[in-house]
C-alpha positions in Angstrom: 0.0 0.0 0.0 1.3 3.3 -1.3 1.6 5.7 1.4 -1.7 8.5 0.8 -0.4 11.9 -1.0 -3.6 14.1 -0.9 -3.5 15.9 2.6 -7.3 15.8 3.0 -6.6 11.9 3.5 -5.5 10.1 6.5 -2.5 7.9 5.4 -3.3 4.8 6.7 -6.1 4.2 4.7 -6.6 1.1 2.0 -8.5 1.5 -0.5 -12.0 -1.3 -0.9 -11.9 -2.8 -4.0 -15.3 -0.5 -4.3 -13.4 2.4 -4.1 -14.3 3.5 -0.8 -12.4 4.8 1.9 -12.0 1.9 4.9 -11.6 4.1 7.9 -13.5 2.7 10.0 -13.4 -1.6 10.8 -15.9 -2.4 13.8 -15.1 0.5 15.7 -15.6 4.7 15.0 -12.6 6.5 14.7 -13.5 10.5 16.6 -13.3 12.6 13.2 -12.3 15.4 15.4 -8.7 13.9 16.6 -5.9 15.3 14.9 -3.2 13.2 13.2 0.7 14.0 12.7 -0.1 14.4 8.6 -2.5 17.4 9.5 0.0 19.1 12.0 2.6 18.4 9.4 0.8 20.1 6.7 -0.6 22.9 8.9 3.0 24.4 8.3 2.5 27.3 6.0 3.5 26.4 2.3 3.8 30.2 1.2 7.0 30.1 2.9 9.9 28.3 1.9 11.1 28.6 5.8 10.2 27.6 9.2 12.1 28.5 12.1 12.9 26.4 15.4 14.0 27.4 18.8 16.3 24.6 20.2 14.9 23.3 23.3 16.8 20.1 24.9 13.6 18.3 26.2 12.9 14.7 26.5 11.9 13.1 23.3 8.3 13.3 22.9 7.7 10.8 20.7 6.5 7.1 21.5 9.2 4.7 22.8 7.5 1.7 21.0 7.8 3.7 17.5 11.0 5.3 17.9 14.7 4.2 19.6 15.2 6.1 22.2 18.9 7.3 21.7 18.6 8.1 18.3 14.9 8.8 17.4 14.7 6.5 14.0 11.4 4.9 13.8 11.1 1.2 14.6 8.4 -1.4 14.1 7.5 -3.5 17.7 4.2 -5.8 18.5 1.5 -5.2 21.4 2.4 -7.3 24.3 -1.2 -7.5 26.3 -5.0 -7.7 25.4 -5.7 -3.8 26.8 -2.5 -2.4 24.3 -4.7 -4.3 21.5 -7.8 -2.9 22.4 -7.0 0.6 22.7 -5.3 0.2 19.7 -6.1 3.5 17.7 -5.5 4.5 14.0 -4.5 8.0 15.0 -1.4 6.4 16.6 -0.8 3.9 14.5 3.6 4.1 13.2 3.1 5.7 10.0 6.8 4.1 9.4 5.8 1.1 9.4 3.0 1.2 6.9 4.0 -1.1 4.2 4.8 1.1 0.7 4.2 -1.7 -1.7 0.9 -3.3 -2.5 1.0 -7.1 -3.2 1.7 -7.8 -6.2 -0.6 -9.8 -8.8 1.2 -13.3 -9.9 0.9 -16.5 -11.7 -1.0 -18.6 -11.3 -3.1 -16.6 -8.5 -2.3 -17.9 -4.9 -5.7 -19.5 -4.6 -4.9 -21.7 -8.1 -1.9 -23.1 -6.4 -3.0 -26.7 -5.5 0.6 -27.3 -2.7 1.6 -24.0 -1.4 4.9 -23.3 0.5 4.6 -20.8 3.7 7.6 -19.3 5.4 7.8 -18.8 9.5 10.2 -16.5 10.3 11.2 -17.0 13.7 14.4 -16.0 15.0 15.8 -14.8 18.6 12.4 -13.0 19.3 12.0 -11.2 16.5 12.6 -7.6 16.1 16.2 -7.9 15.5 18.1 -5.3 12.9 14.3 -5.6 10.8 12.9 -3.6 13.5 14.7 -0.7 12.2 12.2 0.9 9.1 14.9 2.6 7.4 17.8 0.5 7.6 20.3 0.4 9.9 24.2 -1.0 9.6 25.3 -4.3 9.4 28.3 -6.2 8.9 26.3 -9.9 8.7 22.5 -9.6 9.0 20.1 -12.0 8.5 17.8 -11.6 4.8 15.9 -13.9 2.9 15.8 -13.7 -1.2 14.0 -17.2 -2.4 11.1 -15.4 -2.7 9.7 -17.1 -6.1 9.7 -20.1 -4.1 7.7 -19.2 -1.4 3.5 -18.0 -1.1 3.2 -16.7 2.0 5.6 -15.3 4.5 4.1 -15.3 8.3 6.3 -12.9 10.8 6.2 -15.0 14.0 7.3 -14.1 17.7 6.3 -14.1 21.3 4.6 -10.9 21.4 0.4 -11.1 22.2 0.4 -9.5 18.6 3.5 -9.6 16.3 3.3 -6.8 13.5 5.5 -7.7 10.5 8.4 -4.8 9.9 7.0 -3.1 7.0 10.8 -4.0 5.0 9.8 -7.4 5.0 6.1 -6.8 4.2 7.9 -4.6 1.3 10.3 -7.2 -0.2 7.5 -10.0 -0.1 4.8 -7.9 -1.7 7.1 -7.2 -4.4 7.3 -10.8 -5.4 3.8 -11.4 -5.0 4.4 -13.5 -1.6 1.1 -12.7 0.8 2.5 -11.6 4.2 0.7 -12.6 7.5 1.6 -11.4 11.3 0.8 -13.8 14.3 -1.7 -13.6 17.2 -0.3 -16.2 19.7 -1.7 -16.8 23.5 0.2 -19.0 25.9 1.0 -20.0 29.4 -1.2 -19.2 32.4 -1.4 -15.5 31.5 -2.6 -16.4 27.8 -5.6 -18.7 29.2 -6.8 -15.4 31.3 -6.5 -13.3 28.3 -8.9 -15.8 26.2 -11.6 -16.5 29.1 -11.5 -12.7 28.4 -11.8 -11.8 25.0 -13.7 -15.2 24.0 -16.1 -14.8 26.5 -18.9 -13.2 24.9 -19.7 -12.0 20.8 -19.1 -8.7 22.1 -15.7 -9.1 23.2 -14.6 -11.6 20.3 -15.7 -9.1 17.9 -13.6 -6.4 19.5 -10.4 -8.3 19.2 -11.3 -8.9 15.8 -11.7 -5.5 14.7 -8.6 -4.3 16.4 -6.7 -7.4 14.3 -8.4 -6.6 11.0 -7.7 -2.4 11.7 -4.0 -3.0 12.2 -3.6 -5.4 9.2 -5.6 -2.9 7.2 -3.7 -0.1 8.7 0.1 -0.9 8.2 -0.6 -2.8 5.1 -0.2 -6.6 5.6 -2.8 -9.3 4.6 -4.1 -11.3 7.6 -2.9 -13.4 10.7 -1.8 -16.9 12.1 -3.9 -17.4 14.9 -2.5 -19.3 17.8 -4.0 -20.3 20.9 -1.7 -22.3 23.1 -3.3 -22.7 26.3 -6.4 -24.5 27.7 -10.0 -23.0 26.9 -13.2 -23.0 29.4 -16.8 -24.6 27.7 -17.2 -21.1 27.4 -14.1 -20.0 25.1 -14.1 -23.2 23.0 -17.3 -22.6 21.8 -16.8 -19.1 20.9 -13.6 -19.7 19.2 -14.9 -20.7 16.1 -17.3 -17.8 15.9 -14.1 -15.6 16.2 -12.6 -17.2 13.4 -15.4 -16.7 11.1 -15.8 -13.1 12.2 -11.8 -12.6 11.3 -12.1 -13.8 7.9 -14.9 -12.9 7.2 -14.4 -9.3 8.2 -10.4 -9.6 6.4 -11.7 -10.8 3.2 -13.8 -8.0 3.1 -11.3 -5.0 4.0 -8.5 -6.5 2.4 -8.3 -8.2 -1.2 -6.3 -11.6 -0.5 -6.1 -11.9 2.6 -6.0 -15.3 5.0 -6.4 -16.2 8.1 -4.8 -19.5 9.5 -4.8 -21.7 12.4 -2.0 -23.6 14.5 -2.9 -26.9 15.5 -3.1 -26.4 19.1 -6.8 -26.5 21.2 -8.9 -29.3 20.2 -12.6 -29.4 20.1 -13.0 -30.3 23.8 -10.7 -26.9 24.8 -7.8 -29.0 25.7 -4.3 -28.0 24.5 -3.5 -31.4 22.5 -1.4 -30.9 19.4 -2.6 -33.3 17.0 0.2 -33.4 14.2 -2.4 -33.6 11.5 -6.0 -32.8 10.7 -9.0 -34.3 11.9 -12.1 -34.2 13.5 -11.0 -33.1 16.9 -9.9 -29.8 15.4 -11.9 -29.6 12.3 -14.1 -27.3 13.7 -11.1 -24.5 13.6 -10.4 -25.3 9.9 -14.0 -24.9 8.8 -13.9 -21.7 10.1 -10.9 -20.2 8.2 -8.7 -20.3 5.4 -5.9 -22.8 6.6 -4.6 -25.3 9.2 -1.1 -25.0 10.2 -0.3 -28.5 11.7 2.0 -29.1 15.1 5.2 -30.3 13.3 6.1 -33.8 15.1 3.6 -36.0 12.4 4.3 -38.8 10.7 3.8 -40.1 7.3 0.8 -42.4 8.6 -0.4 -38.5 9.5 -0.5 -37.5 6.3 -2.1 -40.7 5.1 -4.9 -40.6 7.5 -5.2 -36.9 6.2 -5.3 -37.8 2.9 -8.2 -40.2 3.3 -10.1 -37.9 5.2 -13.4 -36.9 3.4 -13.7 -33.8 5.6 -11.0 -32.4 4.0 -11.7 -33.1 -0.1 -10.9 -30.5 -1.8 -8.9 -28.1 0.6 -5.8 -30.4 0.7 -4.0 -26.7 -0.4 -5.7 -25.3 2.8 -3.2 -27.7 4.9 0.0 -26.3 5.2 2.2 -30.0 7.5 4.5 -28.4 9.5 8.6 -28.2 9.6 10.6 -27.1 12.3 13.7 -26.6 10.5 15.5 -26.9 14.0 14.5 -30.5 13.8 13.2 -30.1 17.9 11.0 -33.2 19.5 10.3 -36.2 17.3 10.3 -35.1 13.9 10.6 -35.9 10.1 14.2 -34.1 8.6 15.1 -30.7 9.7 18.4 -29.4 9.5 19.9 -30.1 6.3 17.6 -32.8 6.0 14.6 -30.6 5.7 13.8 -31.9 2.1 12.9 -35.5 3.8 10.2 -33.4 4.9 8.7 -31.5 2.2 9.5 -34.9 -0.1 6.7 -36.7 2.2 4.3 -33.6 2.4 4.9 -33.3 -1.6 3.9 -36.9 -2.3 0.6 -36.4 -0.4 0.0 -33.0 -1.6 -0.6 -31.1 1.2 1.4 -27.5 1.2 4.0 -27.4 3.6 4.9 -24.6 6.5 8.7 -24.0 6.4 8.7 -22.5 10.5 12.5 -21.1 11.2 14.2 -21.3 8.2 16.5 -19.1 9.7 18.3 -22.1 11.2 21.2 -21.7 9.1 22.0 -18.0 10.5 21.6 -18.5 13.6 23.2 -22.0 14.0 26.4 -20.9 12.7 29.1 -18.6 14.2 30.4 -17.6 10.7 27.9 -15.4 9.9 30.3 -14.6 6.6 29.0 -18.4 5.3 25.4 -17.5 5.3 24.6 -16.7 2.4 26.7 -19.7 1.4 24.3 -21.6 3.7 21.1 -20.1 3.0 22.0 -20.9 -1.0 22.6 -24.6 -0.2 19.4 -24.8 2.7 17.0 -23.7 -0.3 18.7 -25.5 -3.0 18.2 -29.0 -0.9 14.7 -28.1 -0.9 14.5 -27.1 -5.0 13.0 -30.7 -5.8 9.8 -30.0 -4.0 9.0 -26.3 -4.6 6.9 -24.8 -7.0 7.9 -21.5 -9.0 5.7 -18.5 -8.9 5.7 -15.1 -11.3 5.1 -12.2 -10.1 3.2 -9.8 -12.2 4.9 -6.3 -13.6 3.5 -3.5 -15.7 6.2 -1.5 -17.9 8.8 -0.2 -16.3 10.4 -3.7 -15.2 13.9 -3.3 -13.5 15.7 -5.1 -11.1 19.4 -4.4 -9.7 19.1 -7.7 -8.1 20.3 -5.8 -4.5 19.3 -8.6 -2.1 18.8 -5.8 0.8 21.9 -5.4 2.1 25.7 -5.0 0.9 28.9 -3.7 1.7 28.3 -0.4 -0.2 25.5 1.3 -1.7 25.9 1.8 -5.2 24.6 4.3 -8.1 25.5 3.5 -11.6 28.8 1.9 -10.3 29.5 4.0 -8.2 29.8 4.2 -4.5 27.6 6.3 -2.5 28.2 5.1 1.0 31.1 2.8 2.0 29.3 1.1 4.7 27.9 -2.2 5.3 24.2 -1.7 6.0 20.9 -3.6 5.7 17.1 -2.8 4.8 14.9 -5.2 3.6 13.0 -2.5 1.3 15.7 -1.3 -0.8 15.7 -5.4 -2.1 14.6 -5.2 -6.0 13.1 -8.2 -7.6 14.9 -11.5 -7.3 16.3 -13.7 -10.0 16.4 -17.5 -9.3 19.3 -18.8 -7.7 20.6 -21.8 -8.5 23.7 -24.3 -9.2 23.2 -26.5 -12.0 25.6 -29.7 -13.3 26.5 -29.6 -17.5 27.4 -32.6 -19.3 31.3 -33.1 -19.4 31.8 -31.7 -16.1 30.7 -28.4 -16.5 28.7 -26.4 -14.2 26.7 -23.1 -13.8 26.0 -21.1 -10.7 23.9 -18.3 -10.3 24.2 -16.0 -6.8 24.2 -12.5 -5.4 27.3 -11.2 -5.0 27.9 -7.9 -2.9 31.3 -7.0 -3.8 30.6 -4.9 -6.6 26.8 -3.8 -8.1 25.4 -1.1 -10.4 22.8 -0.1 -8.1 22.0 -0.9 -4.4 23.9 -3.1 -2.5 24.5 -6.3 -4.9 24.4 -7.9 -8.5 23.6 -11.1 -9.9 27.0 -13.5 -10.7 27.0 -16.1 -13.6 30.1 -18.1 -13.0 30.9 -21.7 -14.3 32.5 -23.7 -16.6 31.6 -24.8 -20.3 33.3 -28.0 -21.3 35.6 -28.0 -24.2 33.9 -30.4 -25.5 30.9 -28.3 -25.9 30.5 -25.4 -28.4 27.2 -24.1 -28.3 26.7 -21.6 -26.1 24.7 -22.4 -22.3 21.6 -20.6 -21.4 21.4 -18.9 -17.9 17.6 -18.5 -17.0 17.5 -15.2 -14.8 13.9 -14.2 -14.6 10.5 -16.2 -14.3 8.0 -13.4 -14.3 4.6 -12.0 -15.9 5.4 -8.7 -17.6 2.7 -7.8 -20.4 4.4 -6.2 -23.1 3.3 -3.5 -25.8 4.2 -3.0 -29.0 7.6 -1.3 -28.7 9.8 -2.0 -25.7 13.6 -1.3 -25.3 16.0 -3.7 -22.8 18.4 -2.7 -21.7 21.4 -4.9 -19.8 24.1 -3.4 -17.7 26.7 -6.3 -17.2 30.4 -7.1 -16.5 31.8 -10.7 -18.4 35.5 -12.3 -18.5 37.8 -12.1 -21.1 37.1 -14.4 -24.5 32.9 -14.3 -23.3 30.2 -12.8 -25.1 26.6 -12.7 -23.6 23.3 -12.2 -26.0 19.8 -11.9 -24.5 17.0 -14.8 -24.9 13.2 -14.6 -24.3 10.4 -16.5 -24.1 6.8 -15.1 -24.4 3.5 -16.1 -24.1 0.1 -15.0 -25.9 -1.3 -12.3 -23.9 -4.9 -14.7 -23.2 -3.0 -17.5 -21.7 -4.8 -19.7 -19.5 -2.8 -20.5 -16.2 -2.4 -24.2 -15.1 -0.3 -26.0 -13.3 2.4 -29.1 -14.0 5.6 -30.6 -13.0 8.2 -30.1 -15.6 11.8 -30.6 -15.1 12.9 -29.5 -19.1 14.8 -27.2 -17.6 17.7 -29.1 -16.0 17.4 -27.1 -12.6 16.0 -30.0 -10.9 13.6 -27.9 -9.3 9.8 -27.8 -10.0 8.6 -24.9 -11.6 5.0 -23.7 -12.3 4.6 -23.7 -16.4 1.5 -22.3 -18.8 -0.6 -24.5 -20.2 -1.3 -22.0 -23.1 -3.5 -21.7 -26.0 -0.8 -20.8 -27.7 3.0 -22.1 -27.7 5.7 -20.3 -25.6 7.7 -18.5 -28.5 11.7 -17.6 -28.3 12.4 -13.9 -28.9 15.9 -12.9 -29.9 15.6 -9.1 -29.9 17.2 -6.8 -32.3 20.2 -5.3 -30.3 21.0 -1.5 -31.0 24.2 0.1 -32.1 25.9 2.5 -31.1 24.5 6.2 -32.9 20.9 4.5 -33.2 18.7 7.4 -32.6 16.7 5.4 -29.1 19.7 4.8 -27.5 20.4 8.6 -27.8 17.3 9.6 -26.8 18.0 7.9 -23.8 21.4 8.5 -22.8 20.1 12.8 -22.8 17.7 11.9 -20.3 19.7 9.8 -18.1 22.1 11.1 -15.5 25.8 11.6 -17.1 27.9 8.4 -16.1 31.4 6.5 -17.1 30.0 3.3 -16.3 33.6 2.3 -15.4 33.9 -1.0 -16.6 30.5 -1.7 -17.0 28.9 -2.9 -20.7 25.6 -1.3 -21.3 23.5 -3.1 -24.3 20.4 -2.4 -25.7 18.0 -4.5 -27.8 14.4 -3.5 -29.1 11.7 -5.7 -29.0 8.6 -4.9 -31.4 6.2 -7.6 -30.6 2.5 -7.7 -30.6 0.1 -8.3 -27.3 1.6 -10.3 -25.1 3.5 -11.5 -21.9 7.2 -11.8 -20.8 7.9 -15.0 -19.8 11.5 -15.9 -19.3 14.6 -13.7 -19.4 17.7 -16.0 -19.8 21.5 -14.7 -20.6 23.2 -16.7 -23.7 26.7 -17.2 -22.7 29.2 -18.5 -24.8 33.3 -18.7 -24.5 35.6 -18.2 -27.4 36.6 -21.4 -29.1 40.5 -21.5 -27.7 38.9 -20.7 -24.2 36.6 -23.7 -24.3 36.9 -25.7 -20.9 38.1 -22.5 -19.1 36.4 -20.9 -16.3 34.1 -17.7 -17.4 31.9 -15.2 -15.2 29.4 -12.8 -16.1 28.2 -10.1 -13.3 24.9 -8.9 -14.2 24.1 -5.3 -12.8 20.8 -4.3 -14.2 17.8 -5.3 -16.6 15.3 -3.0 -17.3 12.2 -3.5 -19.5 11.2 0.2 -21.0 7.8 1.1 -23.0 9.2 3.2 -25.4 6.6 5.6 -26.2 7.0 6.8 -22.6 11.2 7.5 -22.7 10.6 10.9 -21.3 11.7 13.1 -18.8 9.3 13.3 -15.8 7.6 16.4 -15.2 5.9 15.7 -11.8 7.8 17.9 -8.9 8.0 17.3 -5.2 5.6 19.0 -3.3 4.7 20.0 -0.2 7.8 19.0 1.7 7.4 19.6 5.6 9.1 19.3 8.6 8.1 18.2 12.1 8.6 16.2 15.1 11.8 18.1 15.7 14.1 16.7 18.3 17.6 18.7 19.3 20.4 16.5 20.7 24.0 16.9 22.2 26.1 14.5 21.1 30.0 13.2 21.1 32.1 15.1 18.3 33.3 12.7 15.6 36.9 15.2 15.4 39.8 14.8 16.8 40.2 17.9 17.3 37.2 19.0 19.5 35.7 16.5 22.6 32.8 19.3 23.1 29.2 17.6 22.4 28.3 18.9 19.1 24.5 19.0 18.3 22.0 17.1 16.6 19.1 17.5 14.2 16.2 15.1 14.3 13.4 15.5 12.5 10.6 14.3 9.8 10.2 14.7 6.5 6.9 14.2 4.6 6.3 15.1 0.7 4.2 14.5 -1.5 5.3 12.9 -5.2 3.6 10.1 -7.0 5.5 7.4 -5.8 4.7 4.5 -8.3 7.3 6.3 -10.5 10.1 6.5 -8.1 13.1 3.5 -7.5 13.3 5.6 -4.3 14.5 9.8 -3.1 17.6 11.0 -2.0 17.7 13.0 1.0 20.0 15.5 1.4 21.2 18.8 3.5 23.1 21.2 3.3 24.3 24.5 5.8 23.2 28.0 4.2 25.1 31.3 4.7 23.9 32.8 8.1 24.6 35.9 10.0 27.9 35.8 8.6 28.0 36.5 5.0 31.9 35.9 4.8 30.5 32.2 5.4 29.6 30.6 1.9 26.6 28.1 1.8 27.9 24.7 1.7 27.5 22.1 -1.1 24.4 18.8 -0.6 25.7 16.2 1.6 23.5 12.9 1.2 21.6 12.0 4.4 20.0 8.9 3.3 17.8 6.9 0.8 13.8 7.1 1.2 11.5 4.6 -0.3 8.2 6.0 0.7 7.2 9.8 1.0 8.2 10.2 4.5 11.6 10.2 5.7 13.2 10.4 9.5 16.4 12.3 9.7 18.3 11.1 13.1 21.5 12.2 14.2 22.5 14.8 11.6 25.5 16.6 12.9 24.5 20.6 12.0 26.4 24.0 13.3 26.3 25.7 16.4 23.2 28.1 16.7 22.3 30.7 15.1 21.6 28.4 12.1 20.4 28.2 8.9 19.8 25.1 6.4 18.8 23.6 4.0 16.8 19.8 3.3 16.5 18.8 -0.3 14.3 15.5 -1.9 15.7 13.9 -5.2 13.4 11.8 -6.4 15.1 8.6 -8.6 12.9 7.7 -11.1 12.7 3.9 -12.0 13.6 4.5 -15.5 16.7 6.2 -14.3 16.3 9.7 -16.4 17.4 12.3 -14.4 14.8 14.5 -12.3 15.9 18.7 -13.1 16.6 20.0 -9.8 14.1 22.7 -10.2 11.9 19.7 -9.8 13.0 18.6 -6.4 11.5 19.3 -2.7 13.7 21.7 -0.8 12.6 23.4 2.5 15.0 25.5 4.6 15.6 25.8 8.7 16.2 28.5 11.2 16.8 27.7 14.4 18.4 29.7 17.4 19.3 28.9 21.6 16.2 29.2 23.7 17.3 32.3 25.5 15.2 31.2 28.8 17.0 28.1 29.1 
């Protein structure tokens, strides 16, 4: 969910599918209340200025939405049932509304007849995610399989676990529905359900509070969770609750799902059952899923196989896996594919809980990426590939999230390790795959060098010298409907004696969606293919020269560059209606290099409508400031131990933000009372991905003061925004004389 532009609107709305505003879910929001976005725009707009008098005062924002050392914004659950029901939109964390909507894909998560879903459980949850914009990290913890997965569920300990809007981000982008947790447990979770499940009334409230925040910060349902005893009384209005949930989700938000953990039985009693059947039936009826206890055995899955209840919803099952392999269980570990290999062959879908096993299992958290490759690959066999769905623009830097560097058109930007799940672009599929005559090709992220972001895609292998056609490296499985005239353009770096040509595959733009194994491709994986009325055709584009009048057009409205080392390639596709299927790299080695070694680093694909390679002319607007907070801080010189002070602050715009890769922030110090003191030049603050941007920590000089903050937007197409077209607003601020 884009975050809302038009100031009469309250941000944290989703829009019904009937177009009208959803304010208001089981309980009235007071009308009169004001919000941060209406004190934020109150400031006057006929002035480029606003002036503050530094006042060292206790932060006033909310601990639970912002660290309290450095003021960014973090994400955080509600620990007890009164936090939940005085839940309010008004003081909802606008930073943590998700800024992506989910994505369409193929086929549709409800054609999908064995389904993979993802727990992410790890150390409590809220670790470096928790931070909204990013924070630095030499190691962290990401995930990038995406295309493997259908629905992500954030999972702690919390009453109510929120998912971080950066990994609500990343999944919507690959069309992966994302699901937070409602968990009871223990003696104090028993007291909290004789409370809420007691009556309709009280059922209903939780429910609306559940559906309002999933509406609210822009995530699609819940895993429901009840692991503690129920009265008579609860059991029997547990179900009712259920309905109520889904019922109420499906209606405020489009594909959403609500699932249940195998947990209370029928007779209230906490007795995991490893499997569907009738002493919990009663909970699967009433909901979109069952999320079994994970210590079954196959004769589980055969009894659920044969059980009539269930014809028809075997989908609806998800068996689960602790990947930690804890109690009596079926594979785990590095043995987790035992698992889904038993699930697969009595196809049920399959609930991966703590894949992050191999991160926090081993001390060299250098080798997990190395491990996380090898984890997913073990498991290739028994997963199904999905596409997600793209208009024109398509482009993907393949930045995984996180890096050593960020990077802009080869270049560094920052020289810092750092990690934020929303700056990850759409994934290619990883893989390592055996050729004839001992060859081999590998495809992974690689984060010592990149064209964008924090990463780029590595092809490395070997071709056999026996073998003289070239080898085709799939990159993308996707859905991108094409028109009539499109332009792709490949940004790359390849080894001496290689050359590298682009191959398509397209489909007829009425295809009807079905599903089938197919292993054609040599992967070893199982992949999702089109059952079309129509046959997949190859495309080998036209690739430009150098002087053609497009790729002129374009380099004048992109930024000025050396790529430094980098190969940029164009090729122009003039096709009629239809859909982007595949996107593969051709890769062939030079006949005296045959059985050598070759690499090809692969820094950006983009996917352009030609009749719309033109400069933008939207311009930022209405850029404000507020939620000012002045710090003292340690000096970063040598020179000076005297505490030098701090700007914190927000920054909201307005810009249509389906056009934008993401803004640069910047400041800069204008001349003040002293005119011999020249203004000084833009020093980069930060990246934004969504209209609204907390600065934290911003070294500024000593009052009185003057400067300036200044929004870039970066357009996905990567043509250069004029700078009369960016936001800027400037700053006074002077000593409280009175303190």
């Amino acid at each position: 969910m884009a975050l809302a532009v038009d100031a009469n609107k309250n941000p944290l709305r989703r829009k019904r599918e009937d177009g009208k505003d959803n304010e208001d879910v089981g309980v009235k929001r007071d009308k009169t209340e004001p919000t941060r976005l209406e004190s934020c725009l109150d400031q006057p707009m006929d002035s480029d200025s606003i002036h503050e008098v530094i006042k060292y005062i206790a932060s006033p924002l909310p601990a639970k939405h912002y660290d309290g050392d450095t003021t960014e914004p973090i994400s955080c659950g509600l620990q007890t049932l009164d936090e939940l029901l005085s839940w309010k939109l008004s003081e909802a964390n606008l930073f943590n509304v998700a800024g992506v909507p989910l994505a369409l894909r193929e086929p549709p998560l409800a054609s999908c007849p064995r389904r993979t879903l993802v727990s992410h459980d790890m150390m409590g949850g809220y670790l470096d995610d928790r931070f909204v914009q990013g924070t630095s990290s030499e190691a962290p913890y990401s995930f990038y399989h995406w295309q493997y997965i259908d629905i992500f569920n954030y999972f702690s300990h919390n009453l109510v676990t929120i998912p971080p809007a950066v990994w609500t981000n990343a999944a919507h982008k690959h069309g992966v529905t994302v699901i937070g947790t409602f968990i009871t447990e223990w003696t104090d979770g028993a007291t909290m359900c004789e409370s809420f499940l007691k009556d309709e009334e009280s059922y209903r409230a939780v429910a609306d509070k559940l559906v309002q925040i999933s509406y609210s910060y822009g995530f699609d349902g819940w895993l429901i969770n009840i692991e503690n005893p129920l009265s008579e009384a609860a059991v029997k209005n547990t179900p009712l609750f259920l309905r109520y949930l889904t019922d109420q989700m499906h209606e405020r938000v489009s594909g959403s799902m609500i699932l249940w953990y195998d947990s209370v039985i029928e007779s209230g009693q906490l007795k995991w059952q490893n499997e569907l059947n009738q002493s919990n039936k009663m909970y699967f009826d009433a909901c979109d899923g069952f999320f079994t206890n994970y210590n079954w055995t196959e004769h589980n899955l055969e009894l659920m196989r044969d059980y009539s209840e269930i014809q028809g919803r075997w989908a609806d099952v998800y068996v689960g896996v602790d990947v930690f392999a804890r109690g009596d269980v079926v594979g785990g570990k590095f043995e987790t594919n035992k698992s889904l290999e038993l699930i697969r062959k009595h196809n049920f879908s399959a609930a991966i809980f703590a894949p992050g096993w191999v991160y926090e299992t081993h001390d060299d958290k250098t080798e997990f990426c190395k491990n996380q490759d090898k984890f997913w690959a073990l498991l290739s066999d028994y997963l199904y590939i999905h596409r997600p769905t793209s208009s024109l623009p398509f482009i993907s830097s393949f930045c995984q999230g996180f890096g050593k560097a960020i990077y802009c058109r080869g270049k560094h930007e920052t020289r810092r390790s750092w990690f934020n799940l929303t700056a990850q672009e759409v994934q290619p599929l990883y893989y390592h795959r055996e050729l004839e005559g001992q060859g081999w090709l590998r495809s992974r992220g690689c984060t010592e060098d990149a064209w964008n972001g924090g990463s780029s895609l590595l092809l490395e292998g070997l071709l056999p010298a026996s073998e003289t056609s070239p080898v085709c490296a799939k990159i993308f499985s996707l859905h991108v409907p094409l028109l009539s005239n499109t332009l792709l353009v490949l940004v790359y770096k390849v080894s001496a004696g290689t050359t590298v040509s682009v191959e398509l595959k397209t489909t007829d733009g009425s295809t009807h969606m079905d599903i089938t194994d197919d292993k054609h491709l040599g992967f070893g994986y199982l992949t999702t293919e089109l059952k079309d009325k129509h046959e997949v055709t190859s495309v080998s584009p036209s690739l430009l020269q150098e002087g053609h009048p497009l790729l002129s057009h374009f380099s004048q409205l992109c930024e000025n560059s050396d790529p430094d080392g980098w190969l940029v390639r164009f090729w122009q596709l003039e096709l009629g209606s239809c859909a982007l299927r595949e996107v593969s790299l051709s890769i062939q080695k030079n006949e005296e290099l045959q059985g050598t070694p070759f690499s090809c680093r692969v820094g950006e694909i983009m996917l352009l409508d030609v009749a719309n390679l033109q400069a933008p002319s939207d311009q930022v607007q209405g850029l404000c400031i507020y939620d000012v907070v002045w710090l003292r801080g340690a000096s970063n010189s040598l020179d000076s131990s005297s505490p030098i002070l701090h700007l914190n602050a927000t920054l909201r715009w307005q810009y249509p933000t389906k056009l934008v890769r993401y803004f640069r922030v910047y400041w800069r110090h204008l001349r003040g009372p002293n005119p011999r003191i020249p203004s000084g030049q833009l020093v980069l603050v930060g990246r934004a991905y969504s209209d609204l941007f907390r600065v934290t920590e911003l070294a500024v000089p000593e009052p009185p003061g003057l400067l300036e903050l200044v929004v870039e937007p970066v357009i996905k197409n990567g043509f250069s925004v004029p700078e009369s077209h960016w936001g800027r607003r400037t700053l006074s601020y002077s000593e409280d004389i009175k303190q």
